[in-house]
Wavefront OBJ file of the C-alpha trace (Angstrom):
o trace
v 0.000 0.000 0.000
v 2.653 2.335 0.861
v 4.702 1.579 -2.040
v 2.006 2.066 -4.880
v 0.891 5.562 -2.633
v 4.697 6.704 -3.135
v 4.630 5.561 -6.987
v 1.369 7.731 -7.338
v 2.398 11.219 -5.325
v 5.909 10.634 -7.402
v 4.110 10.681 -10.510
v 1.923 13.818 -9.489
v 4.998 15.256 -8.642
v 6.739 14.732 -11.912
v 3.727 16.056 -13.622
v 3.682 19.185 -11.414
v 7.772 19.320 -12.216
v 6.423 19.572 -16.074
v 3.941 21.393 -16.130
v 5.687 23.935 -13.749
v 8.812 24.049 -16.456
v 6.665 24.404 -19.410
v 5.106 27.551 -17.706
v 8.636 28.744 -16.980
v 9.704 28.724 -20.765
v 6.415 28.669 -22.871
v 4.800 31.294 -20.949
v 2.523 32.421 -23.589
v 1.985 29.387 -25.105
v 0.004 28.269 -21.888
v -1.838 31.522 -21.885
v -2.819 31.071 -25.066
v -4.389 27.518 -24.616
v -5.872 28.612 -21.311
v -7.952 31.673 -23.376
v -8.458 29.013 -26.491
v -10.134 26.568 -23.903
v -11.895 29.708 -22.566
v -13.340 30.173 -25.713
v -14.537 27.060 -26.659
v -16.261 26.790 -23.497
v -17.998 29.941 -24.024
v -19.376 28.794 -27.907
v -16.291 30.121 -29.813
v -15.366 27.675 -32.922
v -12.363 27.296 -34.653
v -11.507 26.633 -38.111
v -9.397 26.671 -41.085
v -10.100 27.830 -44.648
v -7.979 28.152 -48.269
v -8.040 31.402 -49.707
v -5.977 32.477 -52.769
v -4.004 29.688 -51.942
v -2.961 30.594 -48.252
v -4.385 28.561 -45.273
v -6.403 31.303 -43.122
v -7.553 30.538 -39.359
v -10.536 32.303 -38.374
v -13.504 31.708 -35.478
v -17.320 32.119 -35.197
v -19.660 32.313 -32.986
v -23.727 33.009 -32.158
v -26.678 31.727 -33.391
v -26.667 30.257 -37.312
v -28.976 32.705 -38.849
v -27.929 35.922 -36.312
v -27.295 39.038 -37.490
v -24.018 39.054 -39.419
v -21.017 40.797 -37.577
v -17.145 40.806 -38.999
v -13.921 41.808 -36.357
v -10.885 42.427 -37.674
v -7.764 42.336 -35.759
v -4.972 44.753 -35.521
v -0.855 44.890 -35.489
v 0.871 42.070 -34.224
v -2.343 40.476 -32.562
v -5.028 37.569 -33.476
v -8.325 36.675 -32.955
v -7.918 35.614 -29.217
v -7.721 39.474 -28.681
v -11.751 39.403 -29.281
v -12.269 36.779 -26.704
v -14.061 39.629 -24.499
v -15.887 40.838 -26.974
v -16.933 37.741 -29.389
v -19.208 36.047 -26.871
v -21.383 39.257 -25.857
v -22.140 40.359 -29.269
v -23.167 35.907 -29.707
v -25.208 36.200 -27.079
v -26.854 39.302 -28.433
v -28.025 37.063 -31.847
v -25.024 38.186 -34.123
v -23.326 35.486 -35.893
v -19.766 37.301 -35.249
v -17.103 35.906 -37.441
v -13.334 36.791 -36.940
v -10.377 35.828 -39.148
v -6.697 36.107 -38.112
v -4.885 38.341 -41.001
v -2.138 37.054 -43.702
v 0.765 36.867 -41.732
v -0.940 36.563 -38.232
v -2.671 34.414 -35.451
v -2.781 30.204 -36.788
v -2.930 32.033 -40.502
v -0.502 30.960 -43.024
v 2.621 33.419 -43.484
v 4.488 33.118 -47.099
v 7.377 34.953 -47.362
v 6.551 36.747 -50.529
v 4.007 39.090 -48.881
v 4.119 42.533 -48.330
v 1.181 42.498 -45.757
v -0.055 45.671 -46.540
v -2.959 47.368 -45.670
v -4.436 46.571 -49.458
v -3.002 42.817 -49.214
v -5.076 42.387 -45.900
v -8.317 44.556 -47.346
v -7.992 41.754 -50.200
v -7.742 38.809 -47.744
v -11.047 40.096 -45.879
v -12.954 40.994 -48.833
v -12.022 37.322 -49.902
v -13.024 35.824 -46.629
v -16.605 37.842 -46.541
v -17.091 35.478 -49.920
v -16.154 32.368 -48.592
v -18.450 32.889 -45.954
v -21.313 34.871 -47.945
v -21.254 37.718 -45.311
v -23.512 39.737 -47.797
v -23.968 43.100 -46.281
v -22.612 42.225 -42.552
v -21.728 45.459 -39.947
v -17.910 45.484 -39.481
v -15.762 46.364 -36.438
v -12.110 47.485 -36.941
v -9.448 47.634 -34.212
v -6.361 50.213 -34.409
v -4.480 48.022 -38.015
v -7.372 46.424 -38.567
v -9.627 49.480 -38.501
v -7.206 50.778 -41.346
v -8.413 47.578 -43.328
v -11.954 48.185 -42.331
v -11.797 52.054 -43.749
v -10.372 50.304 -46.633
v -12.938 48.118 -47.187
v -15.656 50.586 -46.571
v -14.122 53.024 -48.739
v -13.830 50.707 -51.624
v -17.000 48.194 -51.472
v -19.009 50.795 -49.729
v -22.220 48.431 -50.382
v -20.545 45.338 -48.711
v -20.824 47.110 -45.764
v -24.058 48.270 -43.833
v -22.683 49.890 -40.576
v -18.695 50.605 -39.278
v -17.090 50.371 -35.997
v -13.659 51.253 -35.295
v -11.793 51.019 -32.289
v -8.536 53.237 -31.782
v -8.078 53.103 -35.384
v -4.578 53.591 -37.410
v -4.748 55.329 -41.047
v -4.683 59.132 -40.680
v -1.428 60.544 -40.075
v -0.756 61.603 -36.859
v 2.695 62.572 -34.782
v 4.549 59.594 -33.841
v 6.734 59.767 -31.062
v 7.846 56.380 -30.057
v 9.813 53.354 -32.361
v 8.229 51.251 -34.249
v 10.954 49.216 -33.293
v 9.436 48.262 -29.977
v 7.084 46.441 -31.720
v 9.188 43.739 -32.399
v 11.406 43.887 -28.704
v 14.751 42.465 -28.458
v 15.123 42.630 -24.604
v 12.988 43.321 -21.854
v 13.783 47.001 -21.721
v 12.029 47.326 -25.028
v 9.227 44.677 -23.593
v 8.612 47.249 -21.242
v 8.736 50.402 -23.248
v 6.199 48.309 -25.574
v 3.350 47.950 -22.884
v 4.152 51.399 -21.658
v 2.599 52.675 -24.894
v -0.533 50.331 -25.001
v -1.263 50.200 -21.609
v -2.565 53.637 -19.815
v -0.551 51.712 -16.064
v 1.657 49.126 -17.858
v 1.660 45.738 -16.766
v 5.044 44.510 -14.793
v 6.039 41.445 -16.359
v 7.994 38.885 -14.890
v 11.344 38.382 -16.925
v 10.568 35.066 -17.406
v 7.449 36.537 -19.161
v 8.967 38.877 -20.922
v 11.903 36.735 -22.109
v 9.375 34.827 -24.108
v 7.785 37.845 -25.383
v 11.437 38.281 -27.098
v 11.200 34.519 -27.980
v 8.047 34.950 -29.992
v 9.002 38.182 -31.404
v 12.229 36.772 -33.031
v 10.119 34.284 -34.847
v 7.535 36.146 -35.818
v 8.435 40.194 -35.684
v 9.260 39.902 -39.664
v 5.973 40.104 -40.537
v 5.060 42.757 -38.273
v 8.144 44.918 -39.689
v 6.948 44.427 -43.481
v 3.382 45.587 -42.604
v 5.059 48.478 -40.262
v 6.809 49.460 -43.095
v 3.839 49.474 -45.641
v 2.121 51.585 -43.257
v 4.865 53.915 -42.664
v 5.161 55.089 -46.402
v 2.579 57.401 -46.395
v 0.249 55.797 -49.816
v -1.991 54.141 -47.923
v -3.096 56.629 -45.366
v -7.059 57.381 -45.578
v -7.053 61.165 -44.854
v -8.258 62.146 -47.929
v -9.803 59.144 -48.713
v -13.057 59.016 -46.383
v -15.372 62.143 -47.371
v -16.998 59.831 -49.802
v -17.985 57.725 -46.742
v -22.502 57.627 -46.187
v -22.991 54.477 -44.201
v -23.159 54.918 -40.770
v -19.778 55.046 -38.344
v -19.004 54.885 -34.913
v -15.425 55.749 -33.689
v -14.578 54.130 -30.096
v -11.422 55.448 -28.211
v -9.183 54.981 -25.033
v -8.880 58.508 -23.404
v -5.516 57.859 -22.652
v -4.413 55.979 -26.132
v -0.678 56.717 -26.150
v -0.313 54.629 -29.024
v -2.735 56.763 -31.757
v -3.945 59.812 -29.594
v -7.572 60.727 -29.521
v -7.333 63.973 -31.299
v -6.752 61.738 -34.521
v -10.300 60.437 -33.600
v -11.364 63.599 -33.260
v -10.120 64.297 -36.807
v -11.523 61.547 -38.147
v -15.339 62.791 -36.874
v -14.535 65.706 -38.744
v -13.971 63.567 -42.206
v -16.766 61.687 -41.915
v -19.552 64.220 -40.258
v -21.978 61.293 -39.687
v -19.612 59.108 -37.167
v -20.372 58.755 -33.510
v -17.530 59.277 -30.998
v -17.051 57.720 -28.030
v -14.287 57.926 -25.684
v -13.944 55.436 -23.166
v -12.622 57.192 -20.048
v -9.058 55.722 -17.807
v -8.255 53.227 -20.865
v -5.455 53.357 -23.751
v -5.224 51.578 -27.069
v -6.448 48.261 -26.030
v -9.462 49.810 -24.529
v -11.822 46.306 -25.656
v -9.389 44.086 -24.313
v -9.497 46.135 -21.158
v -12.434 48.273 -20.650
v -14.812 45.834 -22.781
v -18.328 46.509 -20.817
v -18.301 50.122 -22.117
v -16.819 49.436 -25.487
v -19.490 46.254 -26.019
v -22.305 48.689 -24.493
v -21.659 51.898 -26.988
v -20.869 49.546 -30.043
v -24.464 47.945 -28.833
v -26.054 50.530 -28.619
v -24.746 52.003 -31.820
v -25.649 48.758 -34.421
v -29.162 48.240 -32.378
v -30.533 51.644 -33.157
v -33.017 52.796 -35.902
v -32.176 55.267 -37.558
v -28.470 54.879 -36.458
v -27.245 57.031 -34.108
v -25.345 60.119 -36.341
v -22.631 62.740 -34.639
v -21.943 64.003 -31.643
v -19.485 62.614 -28.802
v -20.007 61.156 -25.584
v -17.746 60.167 -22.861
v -17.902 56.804 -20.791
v -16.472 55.818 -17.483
v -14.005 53.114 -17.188
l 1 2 3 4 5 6 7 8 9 10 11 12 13 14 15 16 17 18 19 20 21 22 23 24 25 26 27 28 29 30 31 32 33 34 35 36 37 38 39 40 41 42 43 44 45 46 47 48 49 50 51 52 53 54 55 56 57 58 59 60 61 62 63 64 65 66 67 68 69 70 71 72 73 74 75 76 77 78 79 80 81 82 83 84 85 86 87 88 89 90 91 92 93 94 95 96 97 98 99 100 101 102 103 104 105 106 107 108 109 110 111 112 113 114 115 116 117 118 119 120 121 122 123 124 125 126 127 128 129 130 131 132 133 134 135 136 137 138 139 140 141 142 143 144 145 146 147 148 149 150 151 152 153 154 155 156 157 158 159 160 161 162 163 164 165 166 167 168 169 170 171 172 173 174 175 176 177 178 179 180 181 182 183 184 185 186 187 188 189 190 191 192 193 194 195 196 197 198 199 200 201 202 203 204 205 206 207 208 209 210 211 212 213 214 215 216 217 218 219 220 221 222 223 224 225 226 227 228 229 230 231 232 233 234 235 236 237 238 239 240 241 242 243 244 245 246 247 248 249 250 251 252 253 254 255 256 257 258 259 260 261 262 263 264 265 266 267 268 269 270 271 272 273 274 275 276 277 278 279 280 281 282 283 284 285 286 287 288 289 290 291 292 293 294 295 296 297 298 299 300 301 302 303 304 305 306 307 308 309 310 311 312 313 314 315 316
C-alpha cells in the first residue's frame, strides 16, 4: 500500500515538475491555450479555410442565422484578442465571425508578402465570400480598422454599418519606435506595454523573455506591414469624405499609441460618425475596458435610424 501511494504522489509530482517548467519557458503558449479553452467553453469555434491559396484561421460564434457581424484584428495580434468581446455580441443574436490576417494568429505566413494594408483589405474581402457575409456590420481595431476604412471606402455596399476602435490610417505625430514592436530585450518589452497600456503591466522576466522569444520568430511580418504603413500611400485622410454608411469611432482617453485627437479628426472627415471615448483606458481599450466598449458599439448597431454625430464620454 505504501509503495504504490509513493509511486502515485511521485508521478503527481513529476507532472507538477512539467507542467511547472513548461510555464517557466512557454509562458505564452500556456496563456494562449488557457484563453483558447476559454473560448470554446464559451461557444467560440475554430476553423481553417484556403483562400488564394494561403491557409487562413478564423472563429465564429452566435446563433446560425444571427445578425451578421465581422472583427478584424490589428498589429501584431489575433483573434484571441476578441475573446471579451466575441461572446457578448453571440449572445446578443449576431453570428460574429473573426479571421486572423495574412501573416498573423494560426494564418498561413508566405514569405513573398508585403502584408499591406491593401493585401489584408484583399484577404477580408475574400473571406466575406467564402463565408457569404452579404452586407454584414464590421468592427475594426487600431491596423485592422485601417483595413476596415479600406474596405468601406472601396465596397461601400458590402458594408451596412462601421465600428472602429482606436483606429490607425490618418497621419498623426509619432513619437515612439516602431521598433518596440518587435522587442529584443525586456527594456524594449517594457517600453512596448508602456505605450498600449494607460498603467503598464510589470512582467515577470521570465514573461517577458518569451515575449522576445516569440518576437524573433515572428516580428518579420510585423516589420513588413510596419513598413507598408509607414510610407505614407496608404493613409485614408483624404480618402473618407466619400464615406454615407453609418460610423461609430470608439477610443481609449488615454491611447498613447494613436492619440484621440486623430479620432477627433476623423469625426470631422466623416460628419456622420459617432464618438465615443472610453474614459481611464489606452489603445487596447476592448481588451481592457470591454463593458463600455461592447455597451456603446451595442447601442450604436441596435438603433433605428443609427445614431449620427456628436461625442459622448464613458467611465471606465
Amino acid at each position: 500500500m505504501k509503495s504504490w501511494f509513493l509511486r502515485i504522489l511521485g508521478s503527481f509530482l513529476l507532472v507538477v515538475l512539467v507542467a511547472g517548467a513548461v510555464f517557466y519557458l512557454r509562458p505564452l503558449w500556456v496563456s494562449d491555450q488557457l484563453l483558447r479553452y476559454k473560448m470554446w467553453r464559451q461557444g467560440v469555434s475554430s476553423h481553417y479555410i484556403e483562400l488564394d491559396g494561403h491557409r487562413i484561421h478564423y472563429v465564429e460564434a452566435g446563433p446560425v442565422n444571427g445578425k451578421q457581424l465581422l472583427l478584424v484584428h490589428g498589429l501584431g495580434s489575433r483573434v484571441e484578442d476578441w475573446a471579451e468581446l466575441m461572446p457578448r455580441f453571440a449572445g446578443e443574436g449576431y453570428h460574429v465571425y473573426a479571421p486572423d490576417l495574412l501573416g498573423y494568429g494560426r494564418s498561413a505566413k508566405p514569405q513573398g508578402s508585403d502584408y499591406s494594408i491593401a493585401e489584408e483589405e484583399k484577404m477580408v474581402a475574400q473571406f466575406m465570400d467564402a463565408m457569404h457575409l452579404a452586407q454584414p456590420d464590421v468592427i475594426g481595431w487600431s491596423m485592422g480598422g485601417w483595413v476596415s476604412m479600406r474596405l468601406a471606402v472601396d465596397y461601400p455596399q458590402r458594408i451596412r454599418r462601421l465600428v472602429l476602435y482606436d483606429t490607425a490610417g490618418l497621419y498623426f505625430q509619432v513619437d515612439f519606435s516602431f521598433d518596440n514592436f518587435t522587442p529584443k530585450s525586456i527594456d524594449e518589452v517594457t517600453e512596448l506595454l508602456r505605450v498600449l497600456e494607460p498603467v503598464p503591466t510589470r512582467l515577470p522576466d521570465f514573461v517577458s523573455r518569451d515575449v522576445v522569444r516569440r518576437a524573433a520568430e515572428n516580428g518579420w511580418v510585423t516589420q513588413r506591414s510596419i513598413h507598408a504603413m509607414t510610407i505614407g500611400r496608404e493613409l485614408m485622410d483624404f480618402r473618407l469624405s466619400g464615406l454615407k454608411m453609418p460610423m461609430l469611432v470608439v477610443w481609449g482617453e488615454m491611447d498613447r499609441l494613436i492619440p484621440p485627437a486623430t479620432g477627433e479628426r476623423l469625426q470631422q472627415l466623416v460628419p456622420q460618425a459617432r464618438l465615443e471615448i472610453v474614459d481611464g483606458c489606452g489603445h487596447l481599450a476592448p481588451r481592457e475596458c470591454p463593458v463600455p466598449v461592447f455597451a456603446a458599439t451595442k447601442e450604436f448597431l441596435a438603433s433605428e435610424p443609427a445614431t449620427a454625430g456628436g461625442r459622448r464620454e464613458w467611465p471606465k
